[in-house]
C-alpha positions in Angstrom: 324.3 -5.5 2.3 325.0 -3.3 -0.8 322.7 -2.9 -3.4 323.6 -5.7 -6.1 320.6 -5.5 -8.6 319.1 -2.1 -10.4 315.4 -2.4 -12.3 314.0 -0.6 -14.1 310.2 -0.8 -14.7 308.2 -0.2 -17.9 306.7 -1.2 -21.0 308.6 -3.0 -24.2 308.2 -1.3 -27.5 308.0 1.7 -29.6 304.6 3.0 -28.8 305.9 3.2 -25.1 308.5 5.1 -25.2 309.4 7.9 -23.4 305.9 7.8 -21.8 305.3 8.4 -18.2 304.9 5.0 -17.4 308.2 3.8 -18.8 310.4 6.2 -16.1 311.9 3.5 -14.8 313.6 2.6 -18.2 314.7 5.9 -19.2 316.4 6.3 -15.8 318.1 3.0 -15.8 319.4 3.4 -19.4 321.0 6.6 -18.3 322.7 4.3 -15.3 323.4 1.7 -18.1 325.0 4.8 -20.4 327.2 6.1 -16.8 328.5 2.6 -15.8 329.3 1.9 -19.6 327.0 -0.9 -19.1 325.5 -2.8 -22.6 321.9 -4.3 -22.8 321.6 -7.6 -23.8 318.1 -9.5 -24.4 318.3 -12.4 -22.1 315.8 -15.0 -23.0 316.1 -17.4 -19.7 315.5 -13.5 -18.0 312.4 -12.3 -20.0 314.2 -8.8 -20.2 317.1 -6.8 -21.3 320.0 -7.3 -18.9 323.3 -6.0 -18.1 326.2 -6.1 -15.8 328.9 -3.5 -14.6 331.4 -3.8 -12.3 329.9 -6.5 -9.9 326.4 -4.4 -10.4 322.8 -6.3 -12.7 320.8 -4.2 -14.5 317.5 -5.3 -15.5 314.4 -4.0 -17.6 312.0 -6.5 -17.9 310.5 -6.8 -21.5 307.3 -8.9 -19.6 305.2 -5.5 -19.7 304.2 -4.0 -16.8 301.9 -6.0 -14.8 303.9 -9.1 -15.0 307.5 -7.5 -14.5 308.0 -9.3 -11.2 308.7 -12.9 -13.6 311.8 -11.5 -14.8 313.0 -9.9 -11.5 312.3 -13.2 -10.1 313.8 -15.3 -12.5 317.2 -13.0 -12.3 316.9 -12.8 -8.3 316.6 -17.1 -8.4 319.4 -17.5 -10.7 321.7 -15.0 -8.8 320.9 -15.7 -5.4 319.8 -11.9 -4.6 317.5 -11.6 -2.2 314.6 -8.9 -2.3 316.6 -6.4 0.1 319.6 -6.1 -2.8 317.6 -4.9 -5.4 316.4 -1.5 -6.2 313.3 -1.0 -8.1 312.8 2.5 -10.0 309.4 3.4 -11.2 307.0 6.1 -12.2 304.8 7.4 -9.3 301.7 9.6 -9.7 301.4 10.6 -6.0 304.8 12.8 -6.1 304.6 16.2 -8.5 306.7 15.3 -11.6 310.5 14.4 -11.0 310.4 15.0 -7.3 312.2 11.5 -6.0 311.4 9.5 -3.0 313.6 6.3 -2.1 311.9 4.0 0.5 313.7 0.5 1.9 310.7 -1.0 1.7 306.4 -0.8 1.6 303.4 -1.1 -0.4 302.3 -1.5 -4.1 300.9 1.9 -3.5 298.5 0.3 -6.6 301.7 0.4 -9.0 300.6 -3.0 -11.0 304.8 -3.2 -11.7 305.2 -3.4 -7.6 302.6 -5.4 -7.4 304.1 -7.8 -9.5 307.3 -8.1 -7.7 305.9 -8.6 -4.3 303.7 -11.4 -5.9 307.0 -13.2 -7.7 309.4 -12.3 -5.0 306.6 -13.3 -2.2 307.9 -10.2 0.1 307.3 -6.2 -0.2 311.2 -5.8 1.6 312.4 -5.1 -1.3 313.7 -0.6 -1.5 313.0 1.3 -4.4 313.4 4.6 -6.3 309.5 6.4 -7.0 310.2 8.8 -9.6 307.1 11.6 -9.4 304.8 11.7 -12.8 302.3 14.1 -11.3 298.3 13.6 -11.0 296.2 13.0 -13.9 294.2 16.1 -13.3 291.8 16.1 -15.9 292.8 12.6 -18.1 292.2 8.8 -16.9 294.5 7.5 -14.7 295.6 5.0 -17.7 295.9 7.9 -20.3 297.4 9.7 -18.1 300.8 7.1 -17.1 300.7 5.8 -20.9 301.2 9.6 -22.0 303.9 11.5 -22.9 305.8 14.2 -21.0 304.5 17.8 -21.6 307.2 19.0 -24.6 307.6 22.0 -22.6 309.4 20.5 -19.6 311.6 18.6 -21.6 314.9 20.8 -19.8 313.5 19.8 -16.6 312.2 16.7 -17.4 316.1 15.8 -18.2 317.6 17.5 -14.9 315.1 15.3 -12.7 315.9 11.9 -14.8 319.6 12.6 -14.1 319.2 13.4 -10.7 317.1 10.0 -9.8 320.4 8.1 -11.9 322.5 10.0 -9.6 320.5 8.6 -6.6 320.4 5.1 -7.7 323.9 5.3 -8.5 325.3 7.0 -4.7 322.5 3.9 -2.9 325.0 1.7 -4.4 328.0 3.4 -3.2 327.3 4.9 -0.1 324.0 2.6 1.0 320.2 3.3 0.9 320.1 5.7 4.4 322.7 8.3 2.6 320.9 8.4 -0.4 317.2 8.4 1.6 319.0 11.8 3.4 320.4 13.3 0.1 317.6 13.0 -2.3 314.5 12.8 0.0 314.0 16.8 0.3 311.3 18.5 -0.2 311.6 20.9 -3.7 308.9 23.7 -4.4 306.2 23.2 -6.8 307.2 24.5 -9.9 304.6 27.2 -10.7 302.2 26.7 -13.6 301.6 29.0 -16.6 298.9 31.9 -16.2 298.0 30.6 -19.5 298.2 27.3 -21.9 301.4 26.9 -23.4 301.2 27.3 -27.2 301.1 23.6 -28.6 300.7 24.1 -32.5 303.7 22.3 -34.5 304.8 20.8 -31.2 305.7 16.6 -30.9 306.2 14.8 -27.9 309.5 14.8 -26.1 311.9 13.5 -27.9 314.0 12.0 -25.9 316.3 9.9 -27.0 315.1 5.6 -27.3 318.3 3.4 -26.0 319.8 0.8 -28.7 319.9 -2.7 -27.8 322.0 -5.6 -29.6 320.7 -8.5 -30.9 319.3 -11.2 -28.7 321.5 -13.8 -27.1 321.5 -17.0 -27.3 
């Protein structure tokens, strides 16, 4: 069956933007942006939802640990079972934007996946890991609620495309072409001999999406 419902997981508001933790929104807004989609708050959803050409996209605005009420309450209301959606999240077990898509599995302790399997009552669900790197020397929690390092912002934007472009082609050509197109194994990108200068330098700044008011 083709894939019928896109999510994208993160955290709502400001202070989470553009934060490791919140890949999964910034790669479904550039989907959103492709398909010419517009976001919509959808109350009886808990998230912001829109449709394009047949295809529902969903952020859920629940925060992350409870994200599976909203995929549920979409999934009920539409009739889509767990094998039609495609969830795209932040993982730090792959080096930073290296992509892994997977028909089906474990939380792998991702409290988002962990939330869907709970609310959907199955892990047969496939979904789109999008590599955040280790947190080295920082907590685990600073580490996913951080910002990208300012100096990979180029590549930082290449890799974001390129998971947008592998949700996009599991929905056209099915989840097995996309697993054989996007599931190679890139290099490590080599790190500096020394620290990058930081002084005078903000976070990434990429660009927050704009949403309309809520519907009623």
């Amino acid at each position: 069956m083709p894939l019928r419902l896109l999510i994208g997981l993160g955290n709502p508001g400001p202070e989470y933007e553009n934060t490791r933790h919140n890949a999964g929104f910034m790669i479904i807004d550039r989907i959103a942006a492709r398909l010419g989609a517009t976001w919509a708050k959808e109350r009886k959803f808990d998230g912001w939802f829109a449709r394009a050409d047949g295809l529902y996209l969903l952020k859920p605005k629940t925060f992350m640990n409870l994200s599976g009420k909203s995929v549920a309450a979409v999934s009920g209301f539409f009739k889509i079972p767990p094998a039609d959606m495609l969830a795209i999240y932040d993982d730090v077990a792959l080096p930073e934007g290296r992509l892994r898509i997977k028909p089906s599995g474990s939380a792998g302790g991702h409290n988002g996946i962990k939330s869907m399997i709970a609310s959907l009552g199955s892990d047969q669900f496939p979904r789109l890991r999008f590599g955040v790197g280790a947190a080295e020397e920082k907590s685990l929690v600073g580490h996913v609620l951080g910002r990208f390092d300012p100096s990979t912002e180029a590549e930082l934007h290449k890799s974001l495309e390129k998971a947008a472009d592998a949700a996009i082609f599991a929905t056209l050509r099915g989840l097995e072409s996309a697993m054989n197109q996007f599931n190679t194994a890139e290099p490590p990108r080599p790190k500096p001999a020394r620290p990058l200068p930081t002084a005078g330098q903000g976070t990434a700044a990429l660009p927050a999406p704009t949403h309309p008011p809520e519907s009623t």
